[in-house]
C-alpha positions as a printed Julia matrix, in Angstrom:
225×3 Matrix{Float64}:
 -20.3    -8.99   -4.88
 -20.05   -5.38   -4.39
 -18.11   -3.2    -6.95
 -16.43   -0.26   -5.48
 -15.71    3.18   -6.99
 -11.56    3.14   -7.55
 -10.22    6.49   -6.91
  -6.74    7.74   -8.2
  -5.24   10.97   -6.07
  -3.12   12.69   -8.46
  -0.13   15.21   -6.7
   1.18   17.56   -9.13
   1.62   20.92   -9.77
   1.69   20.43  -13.82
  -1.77   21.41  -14.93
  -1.2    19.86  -18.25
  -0.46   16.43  -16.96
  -3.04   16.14  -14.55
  -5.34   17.1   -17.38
  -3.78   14.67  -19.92
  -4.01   12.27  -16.56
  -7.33   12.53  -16.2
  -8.76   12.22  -19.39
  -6.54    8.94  -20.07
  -7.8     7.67  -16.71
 -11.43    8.66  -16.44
 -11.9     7.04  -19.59
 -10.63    3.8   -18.49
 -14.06    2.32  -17.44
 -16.82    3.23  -15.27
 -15.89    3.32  -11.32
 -12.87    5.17  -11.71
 -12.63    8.92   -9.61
  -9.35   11.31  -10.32
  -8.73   13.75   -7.89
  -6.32   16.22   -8.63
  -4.34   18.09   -5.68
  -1.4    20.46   -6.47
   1.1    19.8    -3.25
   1.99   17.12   -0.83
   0.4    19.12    2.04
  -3.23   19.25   -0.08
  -2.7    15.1    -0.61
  -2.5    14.33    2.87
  -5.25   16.34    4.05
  -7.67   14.95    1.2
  -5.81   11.21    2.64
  -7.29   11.94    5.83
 -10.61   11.62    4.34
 -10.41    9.65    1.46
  -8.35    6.2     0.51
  -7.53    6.22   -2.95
  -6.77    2.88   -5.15
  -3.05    4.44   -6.43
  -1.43    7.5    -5.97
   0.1     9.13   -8.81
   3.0    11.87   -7.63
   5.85   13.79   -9.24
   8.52   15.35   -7.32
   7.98   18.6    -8.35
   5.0    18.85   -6.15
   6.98   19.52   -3.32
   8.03   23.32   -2.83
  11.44   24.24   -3.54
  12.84   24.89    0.06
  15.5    22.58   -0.05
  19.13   24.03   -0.06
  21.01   20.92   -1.09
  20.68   18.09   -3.41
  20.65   15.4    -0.33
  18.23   17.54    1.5
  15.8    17.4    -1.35
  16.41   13.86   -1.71
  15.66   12.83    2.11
  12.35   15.15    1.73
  10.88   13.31   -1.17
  11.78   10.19    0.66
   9.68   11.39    3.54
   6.86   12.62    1.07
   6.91    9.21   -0.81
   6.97    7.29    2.51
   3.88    8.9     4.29
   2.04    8.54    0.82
   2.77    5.17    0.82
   0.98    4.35    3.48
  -2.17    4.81    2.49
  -1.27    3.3    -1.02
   0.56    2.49   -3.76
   2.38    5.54   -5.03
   3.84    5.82   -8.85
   6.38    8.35   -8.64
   7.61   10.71  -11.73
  11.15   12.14  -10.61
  14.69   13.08  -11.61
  16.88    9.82  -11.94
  19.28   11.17   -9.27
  16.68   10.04   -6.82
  15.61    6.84   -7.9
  18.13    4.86   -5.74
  16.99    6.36   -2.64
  13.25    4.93   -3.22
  14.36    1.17   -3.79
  13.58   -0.05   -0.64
   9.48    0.94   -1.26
   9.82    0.11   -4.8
  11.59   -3.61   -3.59
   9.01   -3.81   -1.0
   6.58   -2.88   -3.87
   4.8     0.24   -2.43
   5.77    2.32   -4.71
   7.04    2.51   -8.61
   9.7     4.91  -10.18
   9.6     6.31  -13.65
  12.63    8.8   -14.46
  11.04   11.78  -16.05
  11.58   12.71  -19.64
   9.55   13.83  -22.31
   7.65   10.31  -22.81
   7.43    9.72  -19.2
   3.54   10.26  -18.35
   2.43    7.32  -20.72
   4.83    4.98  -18.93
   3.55    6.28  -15.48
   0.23    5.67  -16.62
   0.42    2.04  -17.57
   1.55    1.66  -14.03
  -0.68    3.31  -12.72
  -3.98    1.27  -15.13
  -1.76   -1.82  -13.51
  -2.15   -0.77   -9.63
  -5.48   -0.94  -10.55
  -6.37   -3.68  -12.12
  -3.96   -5.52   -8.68
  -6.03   -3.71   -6.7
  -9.21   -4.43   -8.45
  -8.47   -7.82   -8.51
  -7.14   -8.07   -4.84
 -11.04   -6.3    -3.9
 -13.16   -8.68   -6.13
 -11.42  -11.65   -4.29
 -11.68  -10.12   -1.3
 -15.53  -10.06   -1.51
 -15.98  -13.19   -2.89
 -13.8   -14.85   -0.35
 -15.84  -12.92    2.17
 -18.83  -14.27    0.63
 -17.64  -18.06    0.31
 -16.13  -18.17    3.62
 -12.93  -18.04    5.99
 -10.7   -20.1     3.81
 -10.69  -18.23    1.12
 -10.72  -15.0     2.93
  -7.66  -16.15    4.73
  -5.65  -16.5     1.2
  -6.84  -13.63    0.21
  -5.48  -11.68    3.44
  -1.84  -13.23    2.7
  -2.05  -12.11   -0.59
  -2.63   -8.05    0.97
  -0.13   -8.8     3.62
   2.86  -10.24    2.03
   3.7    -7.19    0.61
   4.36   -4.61    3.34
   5.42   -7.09    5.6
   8.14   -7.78    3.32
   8.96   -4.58    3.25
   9.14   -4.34    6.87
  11.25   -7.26    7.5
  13.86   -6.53    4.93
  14.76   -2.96    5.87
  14.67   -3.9     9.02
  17.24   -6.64    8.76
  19.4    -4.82    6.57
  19.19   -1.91    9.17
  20.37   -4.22   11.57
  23.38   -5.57   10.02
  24.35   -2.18    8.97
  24.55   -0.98   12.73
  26.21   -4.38   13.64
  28.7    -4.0    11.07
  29.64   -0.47   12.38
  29.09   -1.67   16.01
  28.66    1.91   17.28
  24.7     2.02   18.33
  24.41    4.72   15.92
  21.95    4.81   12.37
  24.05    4.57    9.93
  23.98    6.63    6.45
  20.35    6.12    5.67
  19.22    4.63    8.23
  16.72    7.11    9.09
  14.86    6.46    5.54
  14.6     2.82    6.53
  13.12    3.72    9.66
  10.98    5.7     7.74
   9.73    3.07    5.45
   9.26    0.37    8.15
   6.72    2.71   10.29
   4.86    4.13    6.32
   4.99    0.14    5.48
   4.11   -0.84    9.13
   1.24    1.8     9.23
  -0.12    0.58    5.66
   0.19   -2.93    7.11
  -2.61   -1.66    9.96
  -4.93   -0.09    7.78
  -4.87   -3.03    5.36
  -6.07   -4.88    8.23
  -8.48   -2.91    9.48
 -10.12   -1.92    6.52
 -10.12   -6.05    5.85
 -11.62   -6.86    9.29
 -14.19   -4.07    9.22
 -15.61   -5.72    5.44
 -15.22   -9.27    6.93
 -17.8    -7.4    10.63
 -19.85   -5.76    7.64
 -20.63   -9.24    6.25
 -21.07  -11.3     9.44
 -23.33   -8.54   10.87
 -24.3    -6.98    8.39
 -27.3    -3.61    9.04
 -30.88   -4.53    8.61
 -32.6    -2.14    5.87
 -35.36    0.11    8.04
C-alpha cells in the first residue's frame, strides 16, 4: 500500500492563526504538508498545481471590495464554491453567512464554524477529521486497488455519493423553485445553486479521474529502468 503525503492549503490573511495552524497541524503525524497562502486569488493558483487533502479558509481572506452585505455574501459563496471543488473546505466566517453555505455543507463539501474567540480549535478538529475521512477513503482505495475490482467498486461509491448528492439535491430544489414561480426565471439564489452543482459537478470529475488514473497506474504499472 502506498502512503501519501496529506497536504492542508490554509487561506488566510491572519498570520497568527496560520502560525498557531500550522504548528497544531504539522505536529499531527508524519505525512502531513501546510501550505499557507494569504488570499483566494494565491489558493487557486497554488490549486492549479497542487491538490490538497482539506482546505482550511476564513472569510476575511477575501479583499474588502464589496459594497453591500449581500454582495459580500454571494462572493464568499463563489470563493467557497470554486474551493470546493478541489476539496473539502472548513470555513471560519461571520454567522450572518452561514445560511448561505448549507447547501455545500448538506452536500458535505464544506464545514462552517462561526468565528469567535475559541473558534480556531473547533476549526481544527474539523479539519484533523477531513483527514483522517480522507486518509481512510485513500488507504481503502489502495487496498481495494490491490485486492481487486470489487472492492475498488465500493470504495468508488463511497467517493461518489457525496458530490453527487450534492448535485442532485440543489438541482431538484432549483427546479421546484422555478416551477413554483412558473416564470423561466432563477429565482432568489438560484445562481448559488448553480454554482454549487458545476464546483460539486467539477469535484465529481476530478474524483474520478484521479481514481481511474491510480486504478491505470496499478494495471500498467512503469517498469523500473
Amino acid at each position: 500500500m502506498i502512503t501519501r503525503e496529506q497536504t492542508i492549503l490554509l487561506v488566510s490573511d491572519d498570520a497568527a492563526l496560520c502560525t498557531a495552524a500550522r504548528l497544531r497541524l504539522e505536529a499531527l503525524e508524519q505525512g502531513i504538508r501546510v501550505s499557507a497562502v494569504s488570499n483566494v486569488e494565491a489558493a487557486r493558483l497554488v490549486l492549479e498545481e497542487a491538490s490538497p487533502s482539506v482546505i482550511l479558509f476564513e472569510e476575511t481572506s477575501m479583499p474588502p471590495r464589496a459594497n453591500s452585505a449581500n454582495e459580500k455574501t454571494r462572493r464568499l459563496d463563489d470563493a467557497v464554491s470554486s474551493l470546493a471543488a478541489h476539496a473539502p473546505v472548513v470555513v471560519i466566517g461571520g454567522a450572518e453567512h452561514q445560511p448561505s453555505l448549507s447547501a455545500l455543507v448538506a452536500a458535505g463539501a464544506a464545514d462552517y464554524v462561526e468565528r469567535t474567540r475559541a473558534c480556531l480549535p473547533v476549526a481544527l478538529d474539523l479539519v484533523e477529521k477531513r483527514l483522517r475521512q480522507s486518509k481512510i477513503l485513500s488507504d481503502s482505495a489502495s487496498s481495494a486497488l490491490d485486492a481487486g475490482s470489487e472492492d475498488f467498486g465500493e470504495v468508488l461509491r463511497h467517493e461518489l455519493n457525496n458530490p453527487l448528492t450534492g448535485i442532485l439535491g440543489n438541482a431538484e430544489l432549483l427546479l421546484a423553485e422555478i416551477r413554483r414561480k412558473s416564470d423561466n426565471r432563477l429565482p432568489e439564489g438560484g445562481q448559488q445553486r448553480v454554482e454549487t452543482i458545476a464546483a460539486l459537478a467539477v469535484r465529481l470529475r476530478e474524483t474520478v479521474r484521479r481514481l481511474s488514473q491510480e486504478w491505470e497506474a496499478r494495471r500498467n504499472p512503469v517498469p523500473l529502468p
